[in-house]
N, C-alpha and C positions, 0 to 999 in steps of 0.2 A: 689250388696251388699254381703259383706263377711257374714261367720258364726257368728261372734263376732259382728258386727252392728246387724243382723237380732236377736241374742237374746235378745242386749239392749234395741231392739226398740217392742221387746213383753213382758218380763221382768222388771219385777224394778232393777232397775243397783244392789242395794246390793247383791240379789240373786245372778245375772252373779257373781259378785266379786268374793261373798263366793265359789261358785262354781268351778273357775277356782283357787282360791286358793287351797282347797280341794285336786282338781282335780292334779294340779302339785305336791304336797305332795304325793299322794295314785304313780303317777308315778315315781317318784324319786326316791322311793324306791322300785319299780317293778322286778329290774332286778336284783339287790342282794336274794331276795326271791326266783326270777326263778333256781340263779345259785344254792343256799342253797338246790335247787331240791333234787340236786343230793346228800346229802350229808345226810347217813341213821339216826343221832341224831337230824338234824334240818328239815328232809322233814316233818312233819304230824303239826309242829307250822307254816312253808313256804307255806304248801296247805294250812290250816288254815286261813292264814293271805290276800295270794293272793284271795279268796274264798270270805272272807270280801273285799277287793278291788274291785273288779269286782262286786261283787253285790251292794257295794255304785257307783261304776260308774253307771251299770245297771237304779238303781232307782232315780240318780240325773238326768244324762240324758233322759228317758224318762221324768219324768217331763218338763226337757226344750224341748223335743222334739227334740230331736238329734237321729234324725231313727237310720242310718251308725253304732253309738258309741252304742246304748241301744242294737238292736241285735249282734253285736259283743260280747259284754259285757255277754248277755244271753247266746252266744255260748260258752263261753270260761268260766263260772258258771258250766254250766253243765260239760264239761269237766274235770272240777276241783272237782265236785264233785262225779265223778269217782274215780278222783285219793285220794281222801279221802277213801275211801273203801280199796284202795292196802296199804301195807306194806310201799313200797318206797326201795330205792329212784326210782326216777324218770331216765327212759331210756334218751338214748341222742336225741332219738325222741321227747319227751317231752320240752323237755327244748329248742332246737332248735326251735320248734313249736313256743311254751310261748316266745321264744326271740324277733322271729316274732311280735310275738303278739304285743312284747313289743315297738317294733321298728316303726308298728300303733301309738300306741298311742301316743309315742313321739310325731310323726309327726300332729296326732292331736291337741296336745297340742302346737306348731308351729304353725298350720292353727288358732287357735283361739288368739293368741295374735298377728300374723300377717293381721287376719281378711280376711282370705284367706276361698275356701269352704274347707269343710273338703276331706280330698284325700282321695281316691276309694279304697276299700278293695279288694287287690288280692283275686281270688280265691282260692289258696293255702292255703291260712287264714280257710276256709269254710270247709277245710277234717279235722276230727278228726286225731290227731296223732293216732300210736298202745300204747298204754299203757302199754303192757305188756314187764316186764323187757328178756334184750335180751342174 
């Protein structure tokens, strides 16, 4: 049983719905925010916004019980709210990191309309980028 059967069959289908509606929205626009990193008038509203992303992913997916996705999610929160504290913009460490990141979830969001399991988190994903600009 894929991820996408195993939520309907714990889940009332609207949830899942609303959820992976959500969920393609908050991604869709992931990677424009990533690249605005870089860019010192828009980085502190693109941490802002990515910071809100990841923390609605964080909290829908633990709800459903999506391990893989809610610590992911936590890691990449915290990261973010690192880079809330810096000035910006964000190094090319950063951003390449967060593209990573970004390139997860894509592919999560693939595994659950395909109903496939969710695919395995490099370890690469798990090191903090350096933060600090170079």
């Amino acid at each position: 049983m894929g991820v996408r059967r195993d939520l309907e069959a714990n889940f009332d289908f609207e949830i899942v719905d609303e959820f992976l509606d959500h969920y393609a929205m908050m991604v869709d626009v992931m990677e424009m925010l990533i690249i605005d990193l870089q860019n010192q008038e828009r980085y502190e509203r693109s941490v802002d916004e990515l910071f809100r992303i990841f923390h609605n992913i964080k909290s829908a997916s633990g709800f459903l019980q999506l391990e893989p996705m809610t610590r992911l999610a936590t890691f990449v929160e915290d990261v973010l709210e690192q880079l809330r504290a810096l000035d910006g913009p964000a190094n090319e460490d950063v951003v390449n990191w967060m593209l990573e990141i970004n390139d997860l979830f894509l592919s999560w969001q693939d595994d659950l309309k395909l109903d496939n399991s969710l695919t395995k988190i490099k370890f690469s994903l798990l090191k903090s980028p350096d933060l600090e600009k170079a």
